[in-house]
C-alpha positions as CSV (number, residue, x, y, z in Angstrom):
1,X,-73.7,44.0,11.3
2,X,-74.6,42.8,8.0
3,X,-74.4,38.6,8.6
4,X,-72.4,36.7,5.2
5,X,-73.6,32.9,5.9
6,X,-71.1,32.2,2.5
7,X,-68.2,34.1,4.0
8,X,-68.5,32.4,7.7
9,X,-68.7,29.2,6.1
10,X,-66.1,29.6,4.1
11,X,-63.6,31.1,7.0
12,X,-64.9,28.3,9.1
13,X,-63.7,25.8,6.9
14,X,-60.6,27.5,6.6
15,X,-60.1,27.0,10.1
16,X,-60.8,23.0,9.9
17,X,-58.1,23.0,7.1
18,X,-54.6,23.2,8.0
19,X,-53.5,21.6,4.4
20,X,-54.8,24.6,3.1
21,X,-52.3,26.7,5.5
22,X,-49.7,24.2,4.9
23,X,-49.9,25.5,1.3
24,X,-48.1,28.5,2.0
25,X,-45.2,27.0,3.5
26,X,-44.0,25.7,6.9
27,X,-42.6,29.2,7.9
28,X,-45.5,31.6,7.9
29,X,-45.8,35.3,8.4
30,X,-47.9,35.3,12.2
31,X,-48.6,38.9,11.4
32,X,-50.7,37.8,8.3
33,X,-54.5,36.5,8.4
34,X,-53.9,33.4,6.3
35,X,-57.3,31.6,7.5
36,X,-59.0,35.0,6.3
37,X,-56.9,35.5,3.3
38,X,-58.1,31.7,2.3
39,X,-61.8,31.6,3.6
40,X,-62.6,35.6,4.1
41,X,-61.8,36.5,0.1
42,X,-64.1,36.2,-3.0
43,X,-60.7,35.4,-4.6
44,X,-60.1,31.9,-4.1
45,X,-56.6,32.0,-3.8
46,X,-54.6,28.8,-3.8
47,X,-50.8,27.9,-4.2
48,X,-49.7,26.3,-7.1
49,X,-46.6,24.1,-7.3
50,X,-45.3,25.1,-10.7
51,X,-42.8,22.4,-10.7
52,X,-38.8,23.1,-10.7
53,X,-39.1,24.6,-7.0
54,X,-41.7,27.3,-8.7
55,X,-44.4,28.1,-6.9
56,X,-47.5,30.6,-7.7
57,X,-50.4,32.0,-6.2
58,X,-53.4,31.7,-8.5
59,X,-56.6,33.7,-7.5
60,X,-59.8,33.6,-9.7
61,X,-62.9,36.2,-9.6
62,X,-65.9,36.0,-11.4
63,X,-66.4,39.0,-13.9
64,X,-69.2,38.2,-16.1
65,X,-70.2,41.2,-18.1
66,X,-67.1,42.9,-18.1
67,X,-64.6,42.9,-21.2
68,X,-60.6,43.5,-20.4
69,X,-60.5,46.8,-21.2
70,X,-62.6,47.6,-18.1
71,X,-61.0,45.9,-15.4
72,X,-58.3,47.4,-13.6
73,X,-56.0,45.5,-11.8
74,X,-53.6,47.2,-9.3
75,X,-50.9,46.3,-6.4
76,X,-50.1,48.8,-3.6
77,X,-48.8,47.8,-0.5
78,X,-49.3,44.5,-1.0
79,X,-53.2,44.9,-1.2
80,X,-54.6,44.2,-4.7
81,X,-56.8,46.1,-5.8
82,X,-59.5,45.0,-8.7
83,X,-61.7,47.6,-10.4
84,X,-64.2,47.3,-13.0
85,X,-66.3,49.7,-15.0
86,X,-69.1,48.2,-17.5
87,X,-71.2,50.8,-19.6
88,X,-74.0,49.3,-21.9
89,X,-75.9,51.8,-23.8
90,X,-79.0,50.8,-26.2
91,X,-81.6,52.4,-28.3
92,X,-83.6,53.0,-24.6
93,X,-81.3,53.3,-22.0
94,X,-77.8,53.6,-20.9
95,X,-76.4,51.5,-17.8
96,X,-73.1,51.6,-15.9
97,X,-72.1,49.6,-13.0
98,X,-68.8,49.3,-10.9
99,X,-66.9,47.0,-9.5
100,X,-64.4,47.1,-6.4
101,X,-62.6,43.7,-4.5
102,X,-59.6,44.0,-2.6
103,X,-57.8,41.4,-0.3
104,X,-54.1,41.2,1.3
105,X,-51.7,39.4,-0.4
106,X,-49.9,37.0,1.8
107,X,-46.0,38.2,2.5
108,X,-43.8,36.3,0.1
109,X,-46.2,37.0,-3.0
110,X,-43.9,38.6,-5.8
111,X,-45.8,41.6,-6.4
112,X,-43.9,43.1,-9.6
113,X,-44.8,39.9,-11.4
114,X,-48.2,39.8,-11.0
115,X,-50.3,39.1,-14.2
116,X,-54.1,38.8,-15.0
117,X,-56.5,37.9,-17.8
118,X,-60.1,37.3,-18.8
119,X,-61.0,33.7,-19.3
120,X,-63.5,33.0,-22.2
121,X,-65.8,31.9,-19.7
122,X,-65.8,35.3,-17.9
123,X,-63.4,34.3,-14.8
124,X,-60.1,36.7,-13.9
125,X,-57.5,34.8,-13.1
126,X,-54.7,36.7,-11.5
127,X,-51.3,35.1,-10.9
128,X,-48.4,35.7,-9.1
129,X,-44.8,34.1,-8.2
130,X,-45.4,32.7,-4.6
131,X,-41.4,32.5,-2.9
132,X,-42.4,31.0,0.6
133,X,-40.2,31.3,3.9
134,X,-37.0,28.9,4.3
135,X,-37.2,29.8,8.1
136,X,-39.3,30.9,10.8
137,X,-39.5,34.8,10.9
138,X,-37.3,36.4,13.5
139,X,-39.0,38.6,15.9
140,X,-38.0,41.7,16.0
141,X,-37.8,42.7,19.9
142,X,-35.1,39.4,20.0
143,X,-32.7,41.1,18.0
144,X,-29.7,42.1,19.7
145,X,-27.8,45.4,18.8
């Protein structure tokens, strides 16, 4: 196994900081890998409180050399899905290189608003409504018919 000394730090942390869990509500998904969805991503997601009972996932990723027109940003069952394709052609040589990151977006992200742009400073910044749970999710075998 190929070891990621940032990534285990990073998920380890996660771990030692429930505020960051607490982030995403008081009612969370138990199905969902919040601790790796905070510490395991190259996203660096966080939960904004937009004011007015608004709240919003913001995510950021570092894409240097790319321009917007070569990133591709995409949602499908809930995973999002970031592509990037950067060609650079001079007098000597032509270069392309790709780029693929995907994560889990926690349950209560609104998908169908999702947005994303290019910072001056090369950064993606992807954003999305954020509508936590007002209750504990029922389980499913407690139902009765």
């Amino acid at each position: 196994p190929i070891k990621n000394p940032e990534a285990e730090r990073r998920l380890e942390q996660a771990r030692n900081d429930n505020r960051s869990l607490a982030q995403f509500g008081e009612y969370r998904d138990p199905l969902f890998d919040y601790v790796g969805f905070l510490g395991g991503s190259d996203f660096e997601p966080h939960v904004v409180d937009k004011g007015n009972n608004q709240k919003q996932l913001e995510m950021t990723l570092g894409m240097k050399d790319y321009r917007p027109q070569e990133i591709k940003v995409s949602v499908k069952n809930n995973e999002l899905i970031v592509q990037g394709e950067h060609q650079h052609k001079d007098a000597n040589r032509s270069e392309r290189s790709f780029f693929f990151k995907s994560t889990t977006l926690p349950p209560g992200t609104q998908v169908d608003h999702l947005q994303s742009h290019l910072t001056a400073d090369g950064q993606l910044k992807i954003e999305a409504p954020f509508v936590e749970h007002k209750e504990a999710p029922k389980s499913i075998e407690g139902q009765k018919h």
